[in-house]
N, C-alpha and C positions, 0 to 999 in steps of 0.2 A: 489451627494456629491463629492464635488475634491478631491482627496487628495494632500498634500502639497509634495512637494520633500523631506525635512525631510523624512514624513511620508512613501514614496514608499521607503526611501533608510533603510530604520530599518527592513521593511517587505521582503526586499533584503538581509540584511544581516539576519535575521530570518530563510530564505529559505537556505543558505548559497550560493549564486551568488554574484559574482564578476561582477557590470556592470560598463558599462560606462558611462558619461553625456547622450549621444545619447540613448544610452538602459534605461536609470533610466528616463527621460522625455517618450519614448513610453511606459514603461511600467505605469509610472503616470498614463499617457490619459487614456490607456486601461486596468485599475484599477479603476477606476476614470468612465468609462462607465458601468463596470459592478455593479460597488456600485448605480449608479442611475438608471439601471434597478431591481436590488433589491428593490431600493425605491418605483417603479413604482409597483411589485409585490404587495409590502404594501400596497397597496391603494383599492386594491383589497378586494370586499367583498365576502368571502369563507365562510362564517356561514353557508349556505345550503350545502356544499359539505362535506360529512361524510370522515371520516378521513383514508387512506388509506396507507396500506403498501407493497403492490403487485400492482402492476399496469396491471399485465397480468396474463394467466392464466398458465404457466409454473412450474411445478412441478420437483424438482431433481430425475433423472431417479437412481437409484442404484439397486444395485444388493441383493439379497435376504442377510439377514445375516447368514450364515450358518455354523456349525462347520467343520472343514475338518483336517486331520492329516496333520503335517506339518513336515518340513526335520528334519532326525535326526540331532546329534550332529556331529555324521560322516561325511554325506551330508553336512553339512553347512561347515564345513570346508575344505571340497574337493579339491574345488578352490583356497583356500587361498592360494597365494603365500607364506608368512609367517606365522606359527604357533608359539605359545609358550604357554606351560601348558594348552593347550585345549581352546584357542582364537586366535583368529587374531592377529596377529602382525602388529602395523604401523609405519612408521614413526612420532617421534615427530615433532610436528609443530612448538613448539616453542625453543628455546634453552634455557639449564638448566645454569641456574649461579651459 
């Protein structure tokens, strides 16, 4: 399936890229090759292969979940360079109007 120039320059501006002729024609082709290997995929007959969501056997390793005491209110604020009524103080990020 080609795509047309229209069509790669809407999928450009979609992505938010600024291209050029030069860039908007390679990115065509090389849009345009990966929709016809897609096509190719299609043709393919997968009715015998059961449908799968792991491809490997990899398991996320973590750590037990365990209760543990955590810093007091003291502690947490130790560090803080600025305090105010028992929290952090930060800088606002934005300015107040």
């Amino acid at each position: 399936m080609a795509l047309t120039l229209a069509e790669t320059e809407h999928v450009a501006h979609l992505a938010r890229l600024r291209l050029s002729a030069e860039e908007l024609e390679k990115m065509r082709a090389q849009l345009s090759n990966i929709l016809e290997y897609i096509e190719m995929l299609q043709d393919l007959d997968v009715s015998d292969i059961p449908l799968t969501a792991q491809v490997t056997d990899l398991v996320n390793i973590t750590r037990p979940d365990a209760i543990t005491p955590s810093l007091t209110h003291a502690d947490a604020l130790s560090n803080a360079p600025v305090q105010a009524d028992g929290m952090f103080r930060v800088s606002a990020i934005f300015e107040e109007e």
